[in-house]
C-alpha positions in Angstrom: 2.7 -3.8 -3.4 5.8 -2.0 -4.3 5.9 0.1 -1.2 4.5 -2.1 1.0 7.8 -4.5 0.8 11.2 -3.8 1.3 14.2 -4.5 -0.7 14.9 -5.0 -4.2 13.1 -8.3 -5.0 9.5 -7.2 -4.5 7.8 -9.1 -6.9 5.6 -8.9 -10.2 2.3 -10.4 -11.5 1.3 -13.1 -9.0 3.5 -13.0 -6.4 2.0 -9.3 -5.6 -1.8 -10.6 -6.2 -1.2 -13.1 -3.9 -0.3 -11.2 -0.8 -2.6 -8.2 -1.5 -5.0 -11.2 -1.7 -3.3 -12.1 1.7 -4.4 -8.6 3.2 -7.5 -8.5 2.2 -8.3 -11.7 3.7 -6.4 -10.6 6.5 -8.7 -8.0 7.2 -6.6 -5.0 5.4 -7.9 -2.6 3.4 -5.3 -1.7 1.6 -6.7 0.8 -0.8 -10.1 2.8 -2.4 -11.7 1.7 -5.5 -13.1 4.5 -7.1 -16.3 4.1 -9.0 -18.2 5.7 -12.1 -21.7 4.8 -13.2 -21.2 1.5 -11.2 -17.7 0.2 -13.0 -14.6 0.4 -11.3 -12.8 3.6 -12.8 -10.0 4.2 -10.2 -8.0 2.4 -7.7 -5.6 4.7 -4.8 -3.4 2.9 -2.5 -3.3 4.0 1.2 -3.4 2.9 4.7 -1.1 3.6 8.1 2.4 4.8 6.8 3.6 1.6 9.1 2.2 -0.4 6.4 4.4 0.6 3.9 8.0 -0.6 4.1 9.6 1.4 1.7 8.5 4.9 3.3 9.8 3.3 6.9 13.2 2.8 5.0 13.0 6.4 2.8 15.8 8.8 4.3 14.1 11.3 1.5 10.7 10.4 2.4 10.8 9.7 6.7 8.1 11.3 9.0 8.2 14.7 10.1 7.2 13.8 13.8 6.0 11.3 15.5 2.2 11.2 14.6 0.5 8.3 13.3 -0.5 9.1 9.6 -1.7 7.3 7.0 -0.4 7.7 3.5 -1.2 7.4 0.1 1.4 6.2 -2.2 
């Protein structure tokens, strides 16, 4: 959830379960779970780069042009 909020105070433990619980049941997928021999073995985190606050705010990090693009963080 890091990127995906703004600001200093983004939260730990359950306050971040809680609203990627919220996007989920939102609708959001906000990542890939990556599987091997049918247990979970990886996890990525991507989706639009709209979604993630932190890259909207990133003077190091800001688009290139103005394409949608998703991004994996």
């Amino acid at each position: 959830m890091y990127y995906r909020k703004s600001g200093t105070g983004t939260g730990v433990g359950a306050m971040n379960r809680r609203a990627m619980k919220a996007l989920v049941d939102g609708g959001r997928v906000p990542g890939l779970i990556g599987y091997q021999n049918g247990v979970p073995a990886a996890w990525v985190s991507l989706g639009p780069r709209d979604d993630y606050a932190k890259l909207r705010r990133s003077p190091a990090m800001r688009p290139v042009d103005d394409q949608p693009v998703w991004s994996i963080v």
